[in-house]
C-alpha positions as CSV (number, residue, x, y, z in Angstrom):
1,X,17.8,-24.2,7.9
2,X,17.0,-20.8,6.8
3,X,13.7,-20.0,5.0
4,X,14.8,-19.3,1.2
5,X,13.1,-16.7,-0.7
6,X,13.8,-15.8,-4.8
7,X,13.0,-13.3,-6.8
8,X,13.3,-14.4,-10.5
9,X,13.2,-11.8,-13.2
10,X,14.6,-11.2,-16.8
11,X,15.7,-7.7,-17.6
12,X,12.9,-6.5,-20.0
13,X,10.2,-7.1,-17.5
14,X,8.3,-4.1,-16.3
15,X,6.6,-5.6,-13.1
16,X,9.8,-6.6,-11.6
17,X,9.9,-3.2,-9.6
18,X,6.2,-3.9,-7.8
19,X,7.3,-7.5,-7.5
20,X,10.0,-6.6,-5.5
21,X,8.5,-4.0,-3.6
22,X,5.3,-6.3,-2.7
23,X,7.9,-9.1,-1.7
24,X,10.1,-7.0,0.4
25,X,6.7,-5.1,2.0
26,X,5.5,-8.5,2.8
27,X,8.4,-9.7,4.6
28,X,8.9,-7.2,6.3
29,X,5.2,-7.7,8.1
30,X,5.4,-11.9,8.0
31,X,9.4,-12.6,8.3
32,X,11.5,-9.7,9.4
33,X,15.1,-9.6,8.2
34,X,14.9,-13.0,5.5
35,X,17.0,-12.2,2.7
36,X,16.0,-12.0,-0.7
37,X,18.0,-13.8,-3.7
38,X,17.8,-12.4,-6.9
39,X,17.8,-14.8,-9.9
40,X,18.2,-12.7,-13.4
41,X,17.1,-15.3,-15.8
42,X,17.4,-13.1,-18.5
43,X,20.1,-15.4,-20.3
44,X,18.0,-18.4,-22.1
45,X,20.6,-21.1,-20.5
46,X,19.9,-20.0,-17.1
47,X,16.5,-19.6,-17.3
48,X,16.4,-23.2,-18.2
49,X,19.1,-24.1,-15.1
50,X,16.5,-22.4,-12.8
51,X,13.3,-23.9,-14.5
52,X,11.8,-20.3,-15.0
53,X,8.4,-19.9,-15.7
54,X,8.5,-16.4,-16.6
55,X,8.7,-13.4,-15.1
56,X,8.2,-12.1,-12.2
57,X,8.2,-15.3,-10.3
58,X,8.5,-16.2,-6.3
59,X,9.6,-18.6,-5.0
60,X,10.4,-19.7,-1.5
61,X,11.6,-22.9,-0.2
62,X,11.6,-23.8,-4.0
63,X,8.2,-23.3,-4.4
64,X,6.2,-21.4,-6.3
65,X,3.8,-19.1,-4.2
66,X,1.2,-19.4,-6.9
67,X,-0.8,-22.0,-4.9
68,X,-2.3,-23.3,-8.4
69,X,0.8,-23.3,-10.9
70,X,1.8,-26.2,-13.0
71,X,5.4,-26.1,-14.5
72,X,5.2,-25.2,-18.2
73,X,8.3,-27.1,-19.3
74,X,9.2,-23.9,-21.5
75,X,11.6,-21.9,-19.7
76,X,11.8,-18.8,-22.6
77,X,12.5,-15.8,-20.4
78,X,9.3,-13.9,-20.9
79,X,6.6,-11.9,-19.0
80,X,4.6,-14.2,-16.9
81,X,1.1,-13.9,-15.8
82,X,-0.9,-15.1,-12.8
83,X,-4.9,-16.5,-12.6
84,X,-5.7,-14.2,-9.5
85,X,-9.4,-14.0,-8.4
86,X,-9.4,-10.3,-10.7
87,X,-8.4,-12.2,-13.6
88,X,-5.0,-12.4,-15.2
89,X,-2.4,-10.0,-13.4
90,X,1.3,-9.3,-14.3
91,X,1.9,-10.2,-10.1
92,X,1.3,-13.0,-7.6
93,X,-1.6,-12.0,-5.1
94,X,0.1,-10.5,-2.0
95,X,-1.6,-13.7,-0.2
96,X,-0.1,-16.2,-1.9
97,X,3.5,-14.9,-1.1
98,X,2.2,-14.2,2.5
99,X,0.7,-17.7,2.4
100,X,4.0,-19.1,1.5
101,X,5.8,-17.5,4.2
102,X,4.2,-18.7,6.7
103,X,3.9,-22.1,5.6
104,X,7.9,-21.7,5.6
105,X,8.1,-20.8,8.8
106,X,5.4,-23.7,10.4
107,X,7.4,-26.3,8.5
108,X,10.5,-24.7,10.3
109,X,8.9,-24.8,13.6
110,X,7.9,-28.1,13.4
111,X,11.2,-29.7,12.6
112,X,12.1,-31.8,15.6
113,X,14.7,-30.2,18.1
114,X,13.8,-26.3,17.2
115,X,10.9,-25.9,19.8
116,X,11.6,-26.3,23.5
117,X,8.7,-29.0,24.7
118,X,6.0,-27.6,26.9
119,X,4.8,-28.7,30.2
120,X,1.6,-27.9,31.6
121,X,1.6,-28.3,35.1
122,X,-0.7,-31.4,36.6
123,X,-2.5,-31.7,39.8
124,X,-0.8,-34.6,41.6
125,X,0.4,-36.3,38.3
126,X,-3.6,-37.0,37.5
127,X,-4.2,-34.6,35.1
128,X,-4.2,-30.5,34.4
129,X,-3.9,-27.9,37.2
130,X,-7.8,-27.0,38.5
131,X,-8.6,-23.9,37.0
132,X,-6.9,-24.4,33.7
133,X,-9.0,-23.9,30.3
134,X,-7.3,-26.0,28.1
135,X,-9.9,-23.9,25.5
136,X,-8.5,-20.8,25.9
137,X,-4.6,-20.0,24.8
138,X,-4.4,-16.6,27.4
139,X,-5.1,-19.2,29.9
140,X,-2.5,-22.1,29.0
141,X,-0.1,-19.0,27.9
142,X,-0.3,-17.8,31.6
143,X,0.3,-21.0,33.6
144,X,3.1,-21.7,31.2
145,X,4.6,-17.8,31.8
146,X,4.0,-18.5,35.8
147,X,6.0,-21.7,35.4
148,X,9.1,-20.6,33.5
149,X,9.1,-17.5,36.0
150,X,9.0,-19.3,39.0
């Protein structure tokens, strides 16, 4: 299952640009090549199909990225504004969206089946090789490397 992103926007909204541009900047440093869908909510009866909460809004994996918002139960397509830590903005702090991301992609990677299991050699079945620092991740990185070469 594919991480889902949306943009959702009404046509008289002026950040709509920089929400874009911050979304598409964003994934392009936490999520290379994940598509964007674009949800114009402009029309009252799909604003209240999609639940919108104004705009812009993000969304991904259904959720907003605004780690604090409560659903208003008025879906009116309107500006929206955020509670960011300088006060009320017009767009989500790059963070959040960030945030979100990778949250998507841990809950991804943990689904059972997507990750190949890992074996850390032992030393005669009685525990980890000698030498091993199970506290550092160069270490455990390098046996497993070593193993999968050899």
């Amino acid at each position: 299952m594919n991480k889902t992103v949306e943009l959702l926007w009404f046509s008289d909204c002026p950040s709509h640009p920089a929400a874009r541009a911050m979304l598409e900047e964003v994934i392009a440093d936490i999520a290379p090549g994940t598509q964007i869908r674009d949800v114009d909510a402009t029309d009252p009866a799909t604003a209240a199909s999609v639940r919108f909460p104004g705009s812009p809004t993000i969304r991904v994996d259904g959720r907003d990225v605004d780690p604090g918002y409560v659903d208003p139960g008025d879906y009116t397509p309107r500006c929206r504004l955020y509670r960011t830590r300088a006060g009320l903005r017009s767009l989500p702090e790059r963070n959040w969206i960030e945030d979100a991301l990778r949250e998507s992609l841990a809950r991804r990677d943990a689904r059972p089946g997507h990750r190949k299991a890992v074996v850390i050699p032992t030393f005669k079945g009685k525990g980890v090789q000698p030498g091993v620092d199970l506290d550092s991740s160069a270490a455990l990185l390098e046996v497993m490397d070593d193993r999968a070469a050899g």
